[in-house]
Each structure stands twice: as C-alpha cells, then as structure tokens.
C-alpha positions as CSV (number, residue, x, y, z in Angstrom):
1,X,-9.6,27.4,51.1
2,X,-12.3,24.9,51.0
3,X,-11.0,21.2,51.5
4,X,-13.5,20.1,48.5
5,X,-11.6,23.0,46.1
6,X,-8.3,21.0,47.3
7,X,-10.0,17.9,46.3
8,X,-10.5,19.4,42.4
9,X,-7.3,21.2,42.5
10,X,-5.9,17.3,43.1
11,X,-8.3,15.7,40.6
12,X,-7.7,18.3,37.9
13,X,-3.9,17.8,38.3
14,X,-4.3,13.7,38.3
15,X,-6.4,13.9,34.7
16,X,-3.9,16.4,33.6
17,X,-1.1,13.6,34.5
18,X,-2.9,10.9,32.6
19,X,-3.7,12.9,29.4
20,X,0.2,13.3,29.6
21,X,1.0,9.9,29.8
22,X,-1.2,8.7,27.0
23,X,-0.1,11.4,24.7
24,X,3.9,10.6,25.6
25,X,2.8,6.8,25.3
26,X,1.7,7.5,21.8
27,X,-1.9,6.2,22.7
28,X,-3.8,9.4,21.7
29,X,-2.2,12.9,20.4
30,X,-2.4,16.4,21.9
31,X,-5.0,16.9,18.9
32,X,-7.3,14.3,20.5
33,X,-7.4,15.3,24.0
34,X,-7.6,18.7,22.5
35,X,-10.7,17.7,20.6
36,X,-12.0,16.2,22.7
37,X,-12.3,18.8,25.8
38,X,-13.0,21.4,23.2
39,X,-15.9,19.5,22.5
40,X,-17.3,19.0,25.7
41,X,-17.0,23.0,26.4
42,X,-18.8,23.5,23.2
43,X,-21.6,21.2,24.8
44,X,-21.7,22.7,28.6
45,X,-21.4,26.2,27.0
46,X,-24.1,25.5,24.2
47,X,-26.6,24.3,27.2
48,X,-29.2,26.7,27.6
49,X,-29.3,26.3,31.0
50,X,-26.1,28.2,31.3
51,X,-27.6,31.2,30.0
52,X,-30.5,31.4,31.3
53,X,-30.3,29.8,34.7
54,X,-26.4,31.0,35.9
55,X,-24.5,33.9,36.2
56,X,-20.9,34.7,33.8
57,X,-19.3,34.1,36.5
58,X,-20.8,30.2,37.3
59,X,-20.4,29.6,33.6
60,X,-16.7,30.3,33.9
61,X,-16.9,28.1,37.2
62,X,-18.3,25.1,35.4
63,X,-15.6,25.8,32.3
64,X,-12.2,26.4,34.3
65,X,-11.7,22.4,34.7
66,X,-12.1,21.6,30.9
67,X,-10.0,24.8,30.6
68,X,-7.3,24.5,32.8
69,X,-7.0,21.0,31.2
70,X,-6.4,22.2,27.6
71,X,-3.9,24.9,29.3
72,X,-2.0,21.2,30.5
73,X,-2.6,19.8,27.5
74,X,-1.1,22.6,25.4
75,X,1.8,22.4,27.8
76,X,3.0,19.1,26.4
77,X,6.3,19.9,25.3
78,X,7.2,20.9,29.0
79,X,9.3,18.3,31.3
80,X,6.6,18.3,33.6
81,X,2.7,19.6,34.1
82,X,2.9,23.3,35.4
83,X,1.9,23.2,38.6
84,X,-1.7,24.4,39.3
85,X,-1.5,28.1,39.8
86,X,0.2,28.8,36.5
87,X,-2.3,26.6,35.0
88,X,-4.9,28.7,36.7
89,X,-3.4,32.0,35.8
90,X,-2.8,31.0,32.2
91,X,-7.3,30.1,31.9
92,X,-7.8,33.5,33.7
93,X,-5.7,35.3,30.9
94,X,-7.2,33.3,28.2
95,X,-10.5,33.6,29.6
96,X,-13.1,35.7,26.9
97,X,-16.5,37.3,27.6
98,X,-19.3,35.7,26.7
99,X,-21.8,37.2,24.1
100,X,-24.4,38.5,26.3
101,X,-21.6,40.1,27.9
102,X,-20.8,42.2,25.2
C-alpha cells in the first residue's frame, strides 16, 4: 500500500476520534458533525469540476473521507470507532451511482 494512503487512513481515523470526543463531551451533537460533512459533500459533489473534469470513480475518491467520517459518526453509540476497514466496507455498501451513471 502506498505510505501516503497510510498517512489518510491515520488522519481519517484521528478526525473520526475528535468528532467523538466533542460529541461525548457534549460540545456539538451527532446532528452537527452530521450536517456539517453532509454539507461539504453536497459542495465537492455540486462542483462542476467533478463532472466534467473526473472520472465516477475519482469523484468517489475525493468523497470516501467525508464518507467514511459520517460512517464513524453514525457509529456513536459504539464503545469505540470501528476500526478502518469496517468503516471502509460500510461507505463501499452505502456508496450510490451517480446520475450520469444511470
């Protein structure tokens, strides 16, 4: 695997940690960070340049980190964060076609 993959894989997991902390610390709800990396998909996938300039599968590519964040963020209730490959697995089954792929 590529060491700079690792580096996100570790990154990922790190803002996944901290979302949990400031939900549990009662500093922002699961709502909120839900919101709020809703909205910023809805901005990357509303950019034009994803549609015209990249490929389904390089718009998934720039998605899976806001995904796989709202798949630890759903997973609040848990003891801990799944661990990255069921977070993974969990945006890959989620994952919908885009409408020019339709």
């Amino acid at each position: 695997m590529n060491v700079a993959n690792l580096q996100i894989e570790g990154l990922l997991m790190a803002v996944a940690a901290i979302n949990n902390t400031l939900v549990r610390k009662g500093l922002v709800s699961v709502d909120d960070v839900d919101l709020a990396l809703r909205k910023v998909e809805a901005s990357l996938t509303g950019d034009e340049r994803l549609y015209e300039d990249m490929s389904p599968s390089n718009r998934d590519a720039v998605c899976f980190p806001i995904r796989l964040l709202m798949a630890a963020n759903a997973a609040q209730g848990e003891a801990d964060i799944p661990p990255f490959s069921d977070l993974a697995k969990s945006v890959g089954q989620k994952k919908q076609p885009y409408n020019d792929q339709m």
